[in-house]
C-alpha positions in Angstrom: 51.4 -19.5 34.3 50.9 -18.4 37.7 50.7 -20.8 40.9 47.6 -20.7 42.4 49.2 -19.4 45.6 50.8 -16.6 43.8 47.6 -15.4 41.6 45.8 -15.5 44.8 47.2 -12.6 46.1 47.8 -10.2 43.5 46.9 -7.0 44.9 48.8 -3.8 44.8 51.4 -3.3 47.3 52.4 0.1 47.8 51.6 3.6 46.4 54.8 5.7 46.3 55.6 9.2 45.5 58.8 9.3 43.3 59.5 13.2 42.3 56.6 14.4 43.5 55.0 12.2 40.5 52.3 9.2 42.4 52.7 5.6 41.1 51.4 2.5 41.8 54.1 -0.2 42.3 52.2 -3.5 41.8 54.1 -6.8 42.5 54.0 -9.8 40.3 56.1 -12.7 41.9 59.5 -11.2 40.4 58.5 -8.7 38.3 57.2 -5.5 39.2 54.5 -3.1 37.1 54.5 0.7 37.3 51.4 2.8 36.8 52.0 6.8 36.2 48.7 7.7 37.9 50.1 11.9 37.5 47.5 12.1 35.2 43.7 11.1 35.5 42.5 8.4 33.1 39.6 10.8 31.0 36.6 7.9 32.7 38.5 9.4 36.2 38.5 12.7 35.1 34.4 12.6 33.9 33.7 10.5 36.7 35.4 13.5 38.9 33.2 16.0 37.0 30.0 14.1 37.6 30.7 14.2 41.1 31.3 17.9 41.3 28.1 18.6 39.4 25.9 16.6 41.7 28.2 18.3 44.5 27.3 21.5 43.0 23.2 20.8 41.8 22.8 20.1 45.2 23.6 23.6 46.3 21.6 24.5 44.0 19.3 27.2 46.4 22.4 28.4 47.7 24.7 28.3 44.7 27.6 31.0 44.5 30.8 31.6 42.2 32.8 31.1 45.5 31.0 27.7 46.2 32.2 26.7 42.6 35.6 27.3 42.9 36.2 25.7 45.8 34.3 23.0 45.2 35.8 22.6 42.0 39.4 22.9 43.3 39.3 20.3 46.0 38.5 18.0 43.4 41.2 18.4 41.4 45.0 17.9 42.6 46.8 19.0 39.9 45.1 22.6 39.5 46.7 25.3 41.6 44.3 28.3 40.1 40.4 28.3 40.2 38.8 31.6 39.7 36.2 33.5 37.8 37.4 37.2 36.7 35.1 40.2 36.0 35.5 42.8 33.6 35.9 46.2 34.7 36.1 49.1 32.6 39.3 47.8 30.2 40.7 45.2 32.8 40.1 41.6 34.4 39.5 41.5 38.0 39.3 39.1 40.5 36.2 37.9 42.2 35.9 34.7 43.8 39.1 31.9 43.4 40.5 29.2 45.2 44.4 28.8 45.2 47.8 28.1 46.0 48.7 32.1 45.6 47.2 35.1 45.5 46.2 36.1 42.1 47.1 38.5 39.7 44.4 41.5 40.0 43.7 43.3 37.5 45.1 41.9 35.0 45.3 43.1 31.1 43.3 42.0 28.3 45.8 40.7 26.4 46.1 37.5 28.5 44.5 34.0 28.0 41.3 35.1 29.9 41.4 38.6 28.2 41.5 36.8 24.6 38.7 34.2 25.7 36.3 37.1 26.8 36.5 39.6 23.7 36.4 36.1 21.5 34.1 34.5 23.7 35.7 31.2 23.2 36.7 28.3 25.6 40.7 28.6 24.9 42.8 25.5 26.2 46.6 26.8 26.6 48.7 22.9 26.8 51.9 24.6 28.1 51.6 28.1 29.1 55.2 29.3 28.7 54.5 29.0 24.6 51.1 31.1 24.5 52.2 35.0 23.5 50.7 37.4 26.4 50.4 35.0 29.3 50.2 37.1 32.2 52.1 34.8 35.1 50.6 34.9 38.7 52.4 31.8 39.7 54.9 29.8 38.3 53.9 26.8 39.1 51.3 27.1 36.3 51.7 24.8 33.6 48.7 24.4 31.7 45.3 26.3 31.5 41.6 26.4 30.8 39.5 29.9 30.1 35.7 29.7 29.6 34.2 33.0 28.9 30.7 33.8 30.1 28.6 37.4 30.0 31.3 39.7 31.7 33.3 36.8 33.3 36.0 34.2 32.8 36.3 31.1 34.6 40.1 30.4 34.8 41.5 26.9 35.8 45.4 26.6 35.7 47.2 23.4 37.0 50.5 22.3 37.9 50.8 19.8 34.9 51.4 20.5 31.3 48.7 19.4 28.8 46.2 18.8 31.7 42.7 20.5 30.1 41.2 18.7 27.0 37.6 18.1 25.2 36.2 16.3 28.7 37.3 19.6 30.9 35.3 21.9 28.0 32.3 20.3 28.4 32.0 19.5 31.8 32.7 23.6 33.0 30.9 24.4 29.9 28.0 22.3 31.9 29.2 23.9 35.1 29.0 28.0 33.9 25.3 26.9 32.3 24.1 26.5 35.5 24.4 29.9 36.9 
């Protein structure tokens, strides 16, 4: 049991970065609890959504691919890719992104958002460097999200493997039935 004193003031004290990766060191009288917060906690990552729908609803008169993208990226840390591609003539071109690099343009489609357009299928790629014709435009990409839509793709990469799931799907599902 704790003394009063000590449960009292629990609270956390200190958020590091170790690696790169952010963590929560909580203190506990001598012993001391580590939280991974690297990856958002799905009620974190719907409750980020949310916000970026009512972010985006409200723009609703003035509503643009470029305003989803960016605001889309500045709510996510981990992604370092947010853009919608058009298809033009037998390639993928870029239209309006947000990023760390400058994107590949035009790409093939043989690539993730070349195989999500012709099957018209939302594809989630857990770790990039296994899926057979990913076209790399930055290497920092570990992970990524395609969601096809008439002639477009929205594509979403991040810096962490395994980062897009059922949540991301139906939230940017949500998102592209809105235009």
């Amino acid at each position: 049991m704790l003394y009063p004193s000590i449960r009292d003031n629990i609270s956390p004290n200190a958020v590091v970065a170790v690696l790169g990766k952010p963590e929560t060191i909580i203190a506990f009288s001598e012993y001391l609890l580590f939280f991974d917060m690297s990856k958002l906690q799905p009620d974190i990552k719907e409750e980020t959504y949310q916000k970026a729908i009512s972010k985006i609803k409200n723009l609703k008169d003035k509503l643009t691919l470029d305003l989803i993208c960016n605001t889309l990226y500045d709510m996510f840390e981990n992604w370092n890719f947010c853009g919608f591609y058009i298809l033009n003539d037998n390639e993928l071109e870029i239209s309006f992104y947000k990023s760390d690099k400058i994107p590949c343009s035009p790409i093939n489609m043989g690539g993730v958002c070349g195989q999500s357009l012709n099957s018209r299928k939302i594809i989630i790629v857990p770790n990039v460097s296994k899926f057979h014709g990913h076209i790399e435009c930055d290497p920092n990409s570990k992970s990524e999200i395609t969601i096809p839509f008439l002639n477009y793709v929205l594509d979403i990469d991040s810096k962490e493997l395994d980062d897009f799931d059922e949540i991301d799907k139906k939230y940017l599902k949500e998102i592209i039935e809105m235009i």
